[in-house]
LUMFINU-40243 format. One line per 2 residues: their letters; for each residue x, y, z of N, C-alpha, C. Coordinates in steps of 0.2 Angstrom, whole numbers, padded with zeros to 4 digits. Example, Ala and Ser with C-alpha at 12.3 -4.5 7.8 and 13.67 -1.06 7.14 Angstrom:
as	0066/-0028/0039/0062/-0022/0039/0066/-0016/0039; 0064/-0011/0035/0068/-0005/0036/0064/0000/0039
***
This chain:
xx	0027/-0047/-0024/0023/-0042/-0026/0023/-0036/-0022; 0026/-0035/-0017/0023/-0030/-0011/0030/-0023/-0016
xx	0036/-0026/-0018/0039/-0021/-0021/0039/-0017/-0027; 0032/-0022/-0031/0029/-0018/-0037/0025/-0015/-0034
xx	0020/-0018/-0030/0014/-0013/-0027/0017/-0008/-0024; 0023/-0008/-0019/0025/-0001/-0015/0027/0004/-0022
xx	0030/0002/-0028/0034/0005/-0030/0028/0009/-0034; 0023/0006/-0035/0015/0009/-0038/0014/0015/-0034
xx	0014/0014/-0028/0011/0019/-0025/0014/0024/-0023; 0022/0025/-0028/0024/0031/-0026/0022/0036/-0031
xx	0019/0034/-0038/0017/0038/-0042/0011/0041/-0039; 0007/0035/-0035/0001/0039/-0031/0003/0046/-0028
xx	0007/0045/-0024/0008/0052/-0021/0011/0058/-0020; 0014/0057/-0028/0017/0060/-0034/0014/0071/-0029
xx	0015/0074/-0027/0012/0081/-0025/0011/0086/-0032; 0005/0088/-0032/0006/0093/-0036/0000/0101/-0035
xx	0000/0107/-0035/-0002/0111/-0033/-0011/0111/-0037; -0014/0114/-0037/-0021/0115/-0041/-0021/0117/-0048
xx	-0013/0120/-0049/-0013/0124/-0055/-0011/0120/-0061; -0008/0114/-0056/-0007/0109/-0060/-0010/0102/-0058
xx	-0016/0102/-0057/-0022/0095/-0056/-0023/0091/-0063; -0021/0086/-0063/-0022/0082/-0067/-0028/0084/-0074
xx	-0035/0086/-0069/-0040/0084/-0073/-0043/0091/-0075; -0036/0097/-0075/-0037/0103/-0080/-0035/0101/-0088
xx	-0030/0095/-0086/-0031/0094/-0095/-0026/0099/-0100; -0021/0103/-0096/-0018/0105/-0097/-0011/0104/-0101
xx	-0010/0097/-0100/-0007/0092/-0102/-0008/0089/-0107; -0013/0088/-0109/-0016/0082/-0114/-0017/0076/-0111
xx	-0015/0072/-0116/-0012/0065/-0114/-0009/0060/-0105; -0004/0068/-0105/0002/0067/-0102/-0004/0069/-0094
xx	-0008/0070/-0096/-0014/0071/-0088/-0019/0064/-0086; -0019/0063/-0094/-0021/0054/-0092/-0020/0051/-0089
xx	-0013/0050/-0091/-0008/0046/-0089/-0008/0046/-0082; -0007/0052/-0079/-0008/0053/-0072/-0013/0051/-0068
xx	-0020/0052/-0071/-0025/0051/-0067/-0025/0042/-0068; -0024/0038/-0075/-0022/0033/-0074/-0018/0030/-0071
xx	-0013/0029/-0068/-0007/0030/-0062/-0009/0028/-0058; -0011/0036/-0055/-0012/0039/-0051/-0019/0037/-0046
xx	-0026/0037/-0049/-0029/0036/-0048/-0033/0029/-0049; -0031/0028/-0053/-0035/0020/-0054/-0031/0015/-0054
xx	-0024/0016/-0060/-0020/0007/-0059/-0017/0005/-0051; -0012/0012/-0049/-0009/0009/-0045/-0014/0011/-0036
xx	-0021/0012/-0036/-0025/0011/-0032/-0023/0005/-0029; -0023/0000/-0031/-0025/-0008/-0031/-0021/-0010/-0024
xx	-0016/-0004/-0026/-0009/-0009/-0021/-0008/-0008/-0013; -0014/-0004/-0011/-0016/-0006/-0003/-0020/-0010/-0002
xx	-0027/-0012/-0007/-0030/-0018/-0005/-0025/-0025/-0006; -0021/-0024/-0010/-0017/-0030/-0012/-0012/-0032/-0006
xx	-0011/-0026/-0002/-0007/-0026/0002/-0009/-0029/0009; -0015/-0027/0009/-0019/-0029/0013/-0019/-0037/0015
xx	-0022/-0041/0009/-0024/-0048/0007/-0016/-0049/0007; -0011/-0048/0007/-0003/-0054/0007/-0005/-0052/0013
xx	-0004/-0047/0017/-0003/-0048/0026/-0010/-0053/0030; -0015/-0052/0028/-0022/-0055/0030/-0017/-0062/0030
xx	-0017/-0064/0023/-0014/-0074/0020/-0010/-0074/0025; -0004/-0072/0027/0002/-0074/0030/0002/-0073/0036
xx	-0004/-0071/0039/-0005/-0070/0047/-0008/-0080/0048; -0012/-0079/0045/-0015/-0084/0045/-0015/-0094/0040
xx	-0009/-0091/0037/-0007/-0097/0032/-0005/-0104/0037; -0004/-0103/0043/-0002/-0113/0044/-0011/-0114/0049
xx	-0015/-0108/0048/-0024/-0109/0051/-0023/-0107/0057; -0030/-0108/0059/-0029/-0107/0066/-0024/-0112/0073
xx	-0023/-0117/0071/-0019/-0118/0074/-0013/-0118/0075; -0009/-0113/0068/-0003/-0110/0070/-0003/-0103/0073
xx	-0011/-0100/0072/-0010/-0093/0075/-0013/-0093/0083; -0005/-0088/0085/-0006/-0088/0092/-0005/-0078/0093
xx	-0011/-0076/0097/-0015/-0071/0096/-0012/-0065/0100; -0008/-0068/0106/-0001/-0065/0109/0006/-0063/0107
xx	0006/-0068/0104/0014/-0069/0101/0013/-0063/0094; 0008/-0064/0091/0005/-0060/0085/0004/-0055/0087
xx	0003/-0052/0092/0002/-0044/0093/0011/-0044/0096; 0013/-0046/0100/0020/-0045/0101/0024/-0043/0094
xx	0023/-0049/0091/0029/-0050/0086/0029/-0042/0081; 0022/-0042/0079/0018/-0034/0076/0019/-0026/0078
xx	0020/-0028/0085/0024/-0021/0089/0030/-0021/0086; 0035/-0024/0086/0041/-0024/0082/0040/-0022/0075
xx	0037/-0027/0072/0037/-0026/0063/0032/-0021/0060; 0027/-0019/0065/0023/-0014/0062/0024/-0007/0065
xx	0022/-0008/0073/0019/-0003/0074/0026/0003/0077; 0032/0000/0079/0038/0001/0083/0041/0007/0077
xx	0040/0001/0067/0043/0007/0063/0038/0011/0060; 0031/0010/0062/0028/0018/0060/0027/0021/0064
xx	0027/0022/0072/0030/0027/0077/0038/0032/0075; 0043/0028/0072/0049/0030/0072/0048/0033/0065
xx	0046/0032/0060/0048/0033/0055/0040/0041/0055; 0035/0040/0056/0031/0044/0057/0034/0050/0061
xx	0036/0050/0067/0039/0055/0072/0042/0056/0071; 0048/0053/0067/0053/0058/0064/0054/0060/0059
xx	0045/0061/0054/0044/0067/0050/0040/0071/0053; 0039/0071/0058/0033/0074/0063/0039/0081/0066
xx	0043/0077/0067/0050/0084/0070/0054/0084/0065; 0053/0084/0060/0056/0087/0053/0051/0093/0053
xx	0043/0092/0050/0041/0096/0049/0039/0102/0053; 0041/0100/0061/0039/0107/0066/0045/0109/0064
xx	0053/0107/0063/0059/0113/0063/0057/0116/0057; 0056/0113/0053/0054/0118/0046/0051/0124/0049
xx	0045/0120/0049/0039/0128/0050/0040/0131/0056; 0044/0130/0059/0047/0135/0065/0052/0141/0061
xx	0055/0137/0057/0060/0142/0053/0057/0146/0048; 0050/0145/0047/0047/0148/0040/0046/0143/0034
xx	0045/0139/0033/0048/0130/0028/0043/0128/0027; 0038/0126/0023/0032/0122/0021/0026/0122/0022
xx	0027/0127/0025/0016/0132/0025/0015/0130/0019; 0010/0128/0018/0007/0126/0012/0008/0119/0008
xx	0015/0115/0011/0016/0110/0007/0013/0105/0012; 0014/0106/0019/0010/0099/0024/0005/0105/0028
xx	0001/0099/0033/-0002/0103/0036/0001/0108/0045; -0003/0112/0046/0003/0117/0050/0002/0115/0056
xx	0005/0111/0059/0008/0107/0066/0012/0112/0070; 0012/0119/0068/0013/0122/0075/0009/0124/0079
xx	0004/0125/0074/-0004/0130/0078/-0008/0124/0078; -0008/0118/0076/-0010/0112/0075/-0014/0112/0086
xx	-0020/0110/0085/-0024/0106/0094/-0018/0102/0096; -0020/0100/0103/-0019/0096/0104/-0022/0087/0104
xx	-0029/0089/0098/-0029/0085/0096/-0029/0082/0090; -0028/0089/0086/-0025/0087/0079/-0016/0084/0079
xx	-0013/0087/0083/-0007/0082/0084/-0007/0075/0085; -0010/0073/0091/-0013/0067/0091/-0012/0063/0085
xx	-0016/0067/0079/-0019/0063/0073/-0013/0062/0070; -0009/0069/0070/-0004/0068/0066/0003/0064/0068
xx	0003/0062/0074/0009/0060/0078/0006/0051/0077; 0002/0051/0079/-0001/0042/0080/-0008/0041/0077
xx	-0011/0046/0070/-0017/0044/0067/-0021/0041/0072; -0024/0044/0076/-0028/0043/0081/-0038/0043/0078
xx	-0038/0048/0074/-0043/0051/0071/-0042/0052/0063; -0036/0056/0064/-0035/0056/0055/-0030/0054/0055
xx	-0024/0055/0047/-0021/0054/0042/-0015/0057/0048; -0012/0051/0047/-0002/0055/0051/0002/0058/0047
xx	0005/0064/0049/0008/0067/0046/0012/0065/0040; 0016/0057/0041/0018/0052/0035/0012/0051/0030
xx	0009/0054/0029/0004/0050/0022/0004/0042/0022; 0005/0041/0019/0006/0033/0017/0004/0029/0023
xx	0007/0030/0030/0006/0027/0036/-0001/0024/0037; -0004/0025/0035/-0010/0025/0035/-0012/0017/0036
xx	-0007/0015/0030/-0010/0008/0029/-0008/0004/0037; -0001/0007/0039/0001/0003/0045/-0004/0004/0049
xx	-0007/0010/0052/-0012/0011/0056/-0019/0006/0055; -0021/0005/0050/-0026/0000/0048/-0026/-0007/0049
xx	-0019/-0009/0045/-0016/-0014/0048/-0015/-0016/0054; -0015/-0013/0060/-0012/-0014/0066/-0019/-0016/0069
xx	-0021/-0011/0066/-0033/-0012/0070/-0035/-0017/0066; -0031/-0021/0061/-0033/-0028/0056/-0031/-0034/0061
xx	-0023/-0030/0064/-0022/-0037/0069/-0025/-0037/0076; -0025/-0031/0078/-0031/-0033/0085/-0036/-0036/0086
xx	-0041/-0036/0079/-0046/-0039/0079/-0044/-0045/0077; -0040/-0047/0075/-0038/-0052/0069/-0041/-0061/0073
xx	-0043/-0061/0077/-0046/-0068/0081/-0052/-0068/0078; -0055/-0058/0080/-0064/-0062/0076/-0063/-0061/0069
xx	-0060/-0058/0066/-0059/-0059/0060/-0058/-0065/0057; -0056/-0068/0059/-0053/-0077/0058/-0059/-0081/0059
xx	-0062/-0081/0065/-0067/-0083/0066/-0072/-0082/0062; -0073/-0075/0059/-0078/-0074/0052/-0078/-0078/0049
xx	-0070/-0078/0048/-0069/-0078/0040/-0071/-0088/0040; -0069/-0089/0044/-0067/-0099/0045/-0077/-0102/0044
xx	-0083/-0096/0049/-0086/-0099/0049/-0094/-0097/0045; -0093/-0091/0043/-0097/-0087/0038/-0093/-0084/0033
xx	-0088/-0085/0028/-0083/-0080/0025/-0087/-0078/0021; -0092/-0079/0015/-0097/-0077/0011/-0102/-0072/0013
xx	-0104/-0072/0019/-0108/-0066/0020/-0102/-0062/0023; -0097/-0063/0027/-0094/-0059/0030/-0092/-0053/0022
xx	-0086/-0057/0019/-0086/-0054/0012/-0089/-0049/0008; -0097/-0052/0009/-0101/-0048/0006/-0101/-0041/0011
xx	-0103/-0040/0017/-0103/-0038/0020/-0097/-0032/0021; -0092/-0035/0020/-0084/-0030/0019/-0084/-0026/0012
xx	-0089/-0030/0008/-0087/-0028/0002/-0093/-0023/0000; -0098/-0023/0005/-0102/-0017/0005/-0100/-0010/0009
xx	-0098/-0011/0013/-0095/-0006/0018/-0089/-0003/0015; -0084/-0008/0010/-0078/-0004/0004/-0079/0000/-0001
xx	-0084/-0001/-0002/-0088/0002/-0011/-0093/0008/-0008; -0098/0006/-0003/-0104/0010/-0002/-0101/0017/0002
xx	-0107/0021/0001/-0103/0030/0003/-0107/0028/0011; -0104/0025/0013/-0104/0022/0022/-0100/0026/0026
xx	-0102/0029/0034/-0095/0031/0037/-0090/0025/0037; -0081/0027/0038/-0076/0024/0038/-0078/0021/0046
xx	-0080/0025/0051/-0079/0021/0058/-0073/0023/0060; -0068/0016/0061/-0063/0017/0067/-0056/0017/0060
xx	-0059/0015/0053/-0053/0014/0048/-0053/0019/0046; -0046/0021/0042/-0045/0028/0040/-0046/0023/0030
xx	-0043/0020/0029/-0046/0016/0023/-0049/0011/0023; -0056/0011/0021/-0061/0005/0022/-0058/-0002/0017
xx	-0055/0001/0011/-0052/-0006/0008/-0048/-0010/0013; -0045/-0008/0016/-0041/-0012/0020/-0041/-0019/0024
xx	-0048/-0016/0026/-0051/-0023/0030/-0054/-0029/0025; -0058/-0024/0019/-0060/-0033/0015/-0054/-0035/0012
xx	-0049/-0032/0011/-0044/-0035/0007/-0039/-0040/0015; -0038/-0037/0019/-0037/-0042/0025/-0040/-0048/0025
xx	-0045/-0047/0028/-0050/-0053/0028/-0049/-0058/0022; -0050/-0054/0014/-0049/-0060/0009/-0043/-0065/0010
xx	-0038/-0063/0013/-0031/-0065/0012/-0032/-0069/0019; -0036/-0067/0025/-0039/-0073/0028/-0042/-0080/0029
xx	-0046/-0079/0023/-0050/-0083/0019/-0047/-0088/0015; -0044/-0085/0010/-0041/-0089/0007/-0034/-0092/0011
xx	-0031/-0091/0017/-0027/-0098/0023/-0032/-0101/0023; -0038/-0101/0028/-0042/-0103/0031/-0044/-0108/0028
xx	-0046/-0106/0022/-0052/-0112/0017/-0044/-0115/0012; -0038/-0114/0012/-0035/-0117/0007/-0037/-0117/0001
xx	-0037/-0109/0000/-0042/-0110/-0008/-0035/-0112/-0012; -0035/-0114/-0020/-0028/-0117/-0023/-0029/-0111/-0028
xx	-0025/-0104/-0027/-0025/-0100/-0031/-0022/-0102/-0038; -0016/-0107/-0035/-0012/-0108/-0043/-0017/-0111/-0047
xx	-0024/-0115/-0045/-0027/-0118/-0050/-0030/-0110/-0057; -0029/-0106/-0056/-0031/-0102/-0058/-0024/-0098/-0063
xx	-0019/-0100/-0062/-0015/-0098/-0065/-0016/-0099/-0073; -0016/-0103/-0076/-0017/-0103/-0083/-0022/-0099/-0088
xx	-0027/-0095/-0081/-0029/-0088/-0085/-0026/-0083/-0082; -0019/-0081/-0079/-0017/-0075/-0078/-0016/-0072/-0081
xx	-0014/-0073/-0088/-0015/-0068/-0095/-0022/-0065/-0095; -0028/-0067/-0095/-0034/-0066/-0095/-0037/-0061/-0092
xx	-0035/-0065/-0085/-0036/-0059/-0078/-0030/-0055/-0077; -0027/-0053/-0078/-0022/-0048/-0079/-0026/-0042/-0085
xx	-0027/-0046/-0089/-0029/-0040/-0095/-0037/-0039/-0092; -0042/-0042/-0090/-0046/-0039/-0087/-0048/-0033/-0084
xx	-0041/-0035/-0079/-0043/-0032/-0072/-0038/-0023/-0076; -0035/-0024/-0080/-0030/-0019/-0082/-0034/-0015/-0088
xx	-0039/-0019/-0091/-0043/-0015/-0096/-0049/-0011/-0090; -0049/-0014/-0085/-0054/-0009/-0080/-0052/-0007/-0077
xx	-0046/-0004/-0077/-0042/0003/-0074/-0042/0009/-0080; -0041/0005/-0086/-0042/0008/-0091/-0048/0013/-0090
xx	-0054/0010/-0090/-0062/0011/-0092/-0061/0016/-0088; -0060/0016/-0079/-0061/0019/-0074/-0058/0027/-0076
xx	-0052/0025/-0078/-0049/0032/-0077/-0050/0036/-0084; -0053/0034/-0089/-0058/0038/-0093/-0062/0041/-0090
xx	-0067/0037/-0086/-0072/0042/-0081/-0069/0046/-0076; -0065/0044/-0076/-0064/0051/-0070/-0060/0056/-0071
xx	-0056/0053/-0079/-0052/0059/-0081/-0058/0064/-0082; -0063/0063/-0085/-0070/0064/-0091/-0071/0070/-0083
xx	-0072/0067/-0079/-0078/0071/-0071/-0076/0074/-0068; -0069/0070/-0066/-0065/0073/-0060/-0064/0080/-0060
xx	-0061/0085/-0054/-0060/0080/-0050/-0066/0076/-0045; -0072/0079/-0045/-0077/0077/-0042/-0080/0073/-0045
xx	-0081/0068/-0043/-0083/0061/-0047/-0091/0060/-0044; -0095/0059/-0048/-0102/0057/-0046/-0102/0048/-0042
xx	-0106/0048/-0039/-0105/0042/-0036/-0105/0035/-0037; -0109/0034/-0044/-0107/0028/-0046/-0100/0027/-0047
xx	-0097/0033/-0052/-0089/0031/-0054/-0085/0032/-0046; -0086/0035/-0042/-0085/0034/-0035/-0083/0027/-0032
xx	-0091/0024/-0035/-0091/0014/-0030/-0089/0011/-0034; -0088/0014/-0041/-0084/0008/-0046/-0075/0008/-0045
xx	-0072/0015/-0044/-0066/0016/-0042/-0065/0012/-0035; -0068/0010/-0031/-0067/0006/-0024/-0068/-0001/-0029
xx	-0071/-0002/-0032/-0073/-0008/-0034/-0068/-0013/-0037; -0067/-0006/-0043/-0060/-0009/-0045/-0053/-0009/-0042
xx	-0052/-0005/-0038/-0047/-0006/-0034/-0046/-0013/-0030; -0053/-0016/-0028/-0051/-0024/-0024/-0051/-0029/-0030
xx	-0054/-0027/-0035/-0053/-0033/-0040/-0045/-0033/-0041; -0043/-0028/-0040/-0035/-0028/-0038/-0031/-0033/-0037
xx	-0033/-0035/-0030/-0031/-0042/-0028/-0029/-0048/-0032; -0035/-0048/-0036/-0035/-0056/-0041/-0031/-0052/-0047
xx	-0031/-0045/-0048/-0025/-0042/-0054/-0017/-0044/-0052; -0016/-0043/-0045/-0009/-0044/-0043/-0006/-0052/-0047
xx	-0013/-0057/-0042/-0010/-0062/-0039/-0008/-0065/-0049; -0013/-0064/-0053/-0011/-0062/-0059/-0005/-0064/-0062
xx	-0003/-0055/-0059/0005/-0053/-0063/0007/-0057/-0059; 0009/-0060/-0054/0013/-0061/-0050/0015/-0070/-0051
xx	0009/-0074/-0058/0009/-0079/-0059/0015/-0078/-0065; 0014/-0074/-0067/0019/-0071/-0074/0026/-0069/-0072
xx	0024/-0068/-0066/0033/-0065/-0067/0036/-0070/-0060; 0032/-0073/-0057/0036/-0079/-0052/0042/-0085/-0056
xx	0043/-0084/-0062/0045/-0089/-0065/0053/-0085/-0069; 0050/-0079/-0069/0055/-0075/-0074/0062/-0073/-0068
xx	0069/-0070/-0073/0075/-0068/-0068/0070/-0062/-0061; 0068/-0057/-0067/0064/-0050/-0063/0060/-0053/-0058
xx	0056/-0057/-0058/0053/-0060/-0051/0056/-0063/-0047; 0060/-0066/-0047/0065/-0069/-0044/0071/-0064/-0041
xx	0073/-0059/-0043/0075/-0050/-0040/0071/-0048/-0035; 0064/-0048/-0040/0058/-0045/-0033/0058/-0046/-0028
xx	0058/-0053/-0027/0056/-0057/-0022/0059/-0056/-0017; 0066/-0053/-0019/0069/-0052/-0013/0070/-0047/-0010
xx	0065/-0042/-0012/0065/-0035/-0011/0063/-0033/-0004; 0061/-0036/0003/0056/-0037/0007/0058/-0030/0012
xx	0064/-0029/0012/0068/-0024/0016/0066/-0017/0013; 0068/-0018/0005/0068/-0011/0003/0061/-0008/0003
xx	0056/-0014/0002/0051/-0011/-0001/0049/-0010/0004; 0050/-0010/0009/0046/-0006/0019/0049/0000/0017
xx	0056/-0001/0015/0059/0004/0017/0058/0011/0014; 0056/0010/0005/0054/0014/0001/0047/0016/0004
xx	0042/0010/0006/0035/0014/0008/0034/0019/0015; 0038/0018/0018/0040/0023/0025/0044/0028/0023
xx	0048/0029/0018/0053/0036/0017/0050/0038/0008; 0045/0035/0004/0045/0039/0001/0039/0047/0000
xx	0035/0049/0004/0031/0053/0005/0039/0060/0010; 0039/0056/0012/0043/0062/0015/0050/0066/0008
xx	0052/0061/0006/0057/0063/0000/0053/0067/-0004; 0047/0065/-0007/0041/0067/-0012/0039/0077/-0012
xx	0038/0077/-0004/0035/0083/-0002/0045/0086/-0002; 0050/0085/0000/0055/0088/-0003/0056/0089/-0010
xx	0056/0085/-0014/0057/0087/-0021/0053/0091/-0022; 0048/0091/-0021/0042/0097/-0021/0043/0104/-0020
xx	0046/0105/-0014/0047/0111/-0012/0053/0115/-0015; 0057/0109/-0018/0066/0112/-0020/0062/0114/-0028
xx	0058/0108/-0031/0056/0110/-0038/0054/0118/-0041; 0048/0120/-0035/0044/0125/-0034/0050/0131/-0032
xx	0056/0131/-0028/0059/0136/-0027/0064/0135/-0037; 0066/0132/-0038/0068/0133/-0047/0065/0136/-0050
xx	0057/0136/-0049/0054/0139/-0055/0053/0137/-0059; 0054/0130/-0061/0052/0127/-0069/0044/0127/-0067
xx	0042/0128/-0073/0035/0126/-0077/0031/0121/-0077; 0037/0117/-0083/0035/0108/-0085/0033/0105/-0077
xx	0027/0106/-0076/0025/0100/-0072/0028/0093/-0075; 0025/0090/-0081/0026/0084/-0081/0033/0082/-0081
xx	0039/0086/-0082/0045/0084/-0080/0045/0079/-0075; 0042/0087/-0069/0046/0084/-0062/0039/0076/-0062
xx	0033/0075/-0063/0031/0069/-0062/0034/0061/-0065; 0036/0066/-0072/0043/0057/-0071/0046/0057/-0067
xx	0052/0063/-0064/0058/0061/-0063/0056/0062/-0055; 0053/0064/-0052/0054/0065/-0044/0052/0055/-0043
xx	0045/0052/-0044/0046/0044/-0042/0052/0041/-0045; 0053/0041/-0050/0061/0038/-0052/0068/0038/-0047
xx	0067/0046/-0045/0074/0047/-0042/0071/0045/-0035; 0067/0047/-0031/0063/0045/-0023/0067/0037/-0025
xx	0063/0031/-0029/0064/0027/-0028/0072/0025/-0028; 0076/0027/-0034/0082/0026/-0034/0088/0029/-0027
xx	0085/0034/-0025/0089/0035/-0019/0086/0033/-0012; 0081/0030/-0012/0079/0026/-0007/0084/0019/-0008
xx	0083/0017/-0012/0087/0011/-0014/0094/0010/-0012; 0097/0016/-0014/0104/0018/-0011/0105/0018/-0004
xx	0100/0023/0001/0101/0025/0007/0099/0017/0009; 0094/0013/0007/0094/0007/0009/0098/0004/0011
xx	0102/0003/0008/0108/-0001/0007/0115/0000/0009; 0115/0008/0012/0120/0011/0014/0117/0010/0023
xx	0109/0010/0023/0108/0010/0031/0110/0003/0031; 0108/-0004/0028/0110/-0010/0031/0115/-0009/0031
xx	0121/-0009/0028/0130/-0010/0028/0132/-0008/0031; 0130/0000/0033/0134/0005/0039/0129/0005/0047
xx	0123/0003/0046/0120/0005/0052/0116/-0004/0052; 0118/-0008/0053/0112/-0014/0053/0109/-0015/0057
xx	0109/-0013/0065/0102/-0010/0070/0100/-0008/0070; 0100/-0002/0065/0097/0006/0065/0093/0002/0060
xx	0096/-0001/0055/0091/-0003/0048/0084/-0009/0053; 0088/-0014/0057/0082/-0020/0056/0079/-0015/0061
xx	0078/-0011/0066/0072/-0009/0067/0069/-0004/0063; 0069/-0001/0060/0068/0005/0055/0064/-0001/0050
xx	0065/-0007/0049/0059/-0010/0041/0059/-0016/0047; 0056/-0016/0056/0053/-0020/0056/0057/-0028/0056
xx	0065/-0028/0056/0068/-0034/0056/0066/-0037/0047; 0064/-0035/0043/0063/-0035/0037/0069/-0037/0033
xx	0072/-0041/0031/0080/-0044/0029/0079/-0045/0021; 0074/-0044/0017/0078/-0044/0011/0073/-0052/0009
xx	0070/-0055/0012/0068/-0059/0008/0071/-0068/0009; 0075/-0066/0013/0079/-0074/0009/0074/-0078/0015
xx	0071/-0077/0021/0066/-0084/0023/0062/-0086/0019; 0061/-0093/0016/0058/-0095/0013/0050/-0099/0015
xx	0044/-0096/0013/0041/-0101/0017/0038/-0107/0014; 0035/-0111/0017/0033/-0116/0014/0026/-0115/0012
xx	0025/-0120/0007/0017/-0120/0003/0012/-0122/0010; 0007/-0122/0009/0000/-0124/0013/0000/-0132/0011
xx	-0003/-0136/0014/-0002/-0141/0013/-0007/-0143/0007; -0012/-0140/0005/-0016/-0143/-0001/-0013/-0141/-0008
xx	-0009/-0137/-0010/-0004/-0135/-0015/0003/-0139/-0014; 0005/-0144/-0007/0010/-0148/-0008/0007/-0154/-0009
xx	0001/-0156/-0008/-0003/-0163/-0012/-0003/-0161/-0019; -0005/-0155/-0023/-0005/-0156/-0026/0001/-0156/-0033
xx	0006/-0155/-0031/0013/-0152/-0033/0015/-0148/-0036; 0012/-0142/-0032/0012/-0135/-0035/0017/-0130/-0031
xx	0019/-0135/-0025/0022/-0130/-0020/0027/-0125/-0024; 0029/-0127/-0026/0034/-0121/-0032/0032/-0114/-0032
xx	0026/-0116/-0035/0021/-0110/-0034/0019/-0107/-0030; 0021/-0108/-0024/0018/-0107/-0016/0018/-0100/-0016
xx	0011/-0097/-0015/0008/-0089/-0014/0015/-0085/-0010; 0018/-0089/-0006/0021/-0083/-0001/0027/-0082/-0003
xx	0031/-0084/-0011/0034/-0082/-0013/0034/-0075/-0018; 0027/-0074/-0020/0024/-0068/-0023/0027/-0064/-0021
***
């Protein structure tokens, strides 16, 4: 799933200036669509994101997880390529705007504090210069804590839950996270090692919940086509709300298409899809820039064709960095190879002979 979800979230960060915001409606249809996308379907896919890394920290319980080894292993796979891949958009965009180049498309990191750099170098307080990174940042404050979180999870997870899932929805300070979904969606995917919930028993309504959760992205993005862009606050905690139902919408599709050629493709996507979520906000804001110097009009061209092509030529460069560089690649996604380790089921879906099934093939 992590390669449908990445490839979702490049429509998320699709750029576009005010004159052309979605929810001028200048488009018709073709603005829906966008805030649809954009703002309500393909939300889902950093809580979802969340919940596979929470399960997989935590899938052989506490007695496989060792809380040194885990912070070790993590500096390699997380934190090592979004320092590298962050920084060196971070001195992309000072040679620009040294030369005269993107005033106006990122934020101005020449004139930038010495603590707004900070933020933009290693999201210390706010958003890194990379966009997207954001999640790795969150993610890495999911693993520091990640012992009492475990401990929550194994010995209150119902109120702790509750508790996550008031602090995701409600207009609460963020605190020390830069996105508050992050942590309930972590946690859930903790919960569910720890307690051996048998998600597969659930598969025979994944049509169901599929179309559920797809008809409430629907409803959402009515409302906030309708309001936006300033959304009143119910449809505010219902857009948070719907984006964790996300979760169970994933695990869903992912019953539907574990069985199919295409799922069986996906699965193996593990390299690219790091690869595509680290390099495609940087391509994004370039298409952007080149766009805007042509002088076309048609917005909604460039919003088809710019994530199509990002993704397509990420794909390429992918595969041109493993074959000609394959140091340069395995640290750059993390040691991330594509997919082929296989893991095994949890033991209560190998009694019950579902291992087939086993979640960590999703």
């Amino acid at each position: 799933m992590r390669i449908v979800l990445i490839s979702g979230i490049v429509f998320v960060h699709v750029p576009h200036d005010p004159a052309n915001s979605p929810f001028l409606g200048s488009y018709g249809f073709i603005d829906w669509i966008r805030v649809f996308l954009g703002d309500s379907l393909f939300r889902v896919g950093v809580p979802c994101l969340s919940a596979i890394s929470g399960y997989l920290l935590f899938r052989r319980g506490f007695d496989g997880f060792h809380y040194g080894k885990t912070l070790r292993t993590k500096a390699v796979t997380v934190l090592l390529p979004f320092l590298l891949w962050n920084l060196m958009f971070l001195g992309f965009v000072m040679i620009a705007q040294s030369l005269g180049i993107g005033f106006g498309y990122l934020p101005d990191v020449i004139n930038a504090t010495p603590r707004e750099m900070a933020s933009f170098a290693f999201a210390l307080e706010d958003w890194p210069i990379d966009l997207p990174l954001y999640f790795l940042r969150d993610l890495l404050l999911c693993l520091v804590l990640s012992p009492v979180l475990g401990i929550l999870m194994q010995r209150y997870p119902r109120a702790t839950l509750i508790v996550f899932l008031a602090y995701a929805v409600l207009p609460v300070p963020n605190g020390i996270f830069l996105k508050k979904s992050i942590l309930f969606g972590f946690s859930a995917g903790i919960g569910v090692a720890l307690h051996h919930v048998n998600l597969v028993a659930i598969d025979r309504h994944a049509k169901a919940i599929f179309a559920v959760v797809f008809a409430a992205t629907i409803w959402l993005s009515v409302g906030l086509y309708v309001t936006g862009p300033e959304f009143p606050l119910w449809l505010d905690m219902a857009r948070s709300l719907i984006a964790l139902t996300g979760i169970l919408g994933a695990w869903a599709l992912s019953a539907l298409l574990v069985g199919t050629l295409l799922g069986q493709r996906l699965s193996r996507g593990g390299g690219l899809s790091f690869w595509i979520f680290c390099a495609h906000y940087p391509l994004l804001i370039v298409f952007w820039m080149i766009w805007n110097r042509l002088g076309i009009d048609t917005y909604p061209l460039f919003y088809v064709a710019a994530p199509i092509l990002a993704i397509a030529l990420l794909t390429l460069s992918h595969a041109a960095a493993q074959s000609l560089f394959p140091r340069l690649h395995a640290v750059l996604t993390g040691n991330r190879i594509g997919g082929k380790a296989r893991l095994s089921a949890p033991p209560s879906m190998q009694a019950s002979g579902t291992a087939k099934y086993a979640p960590q093939q999703r």
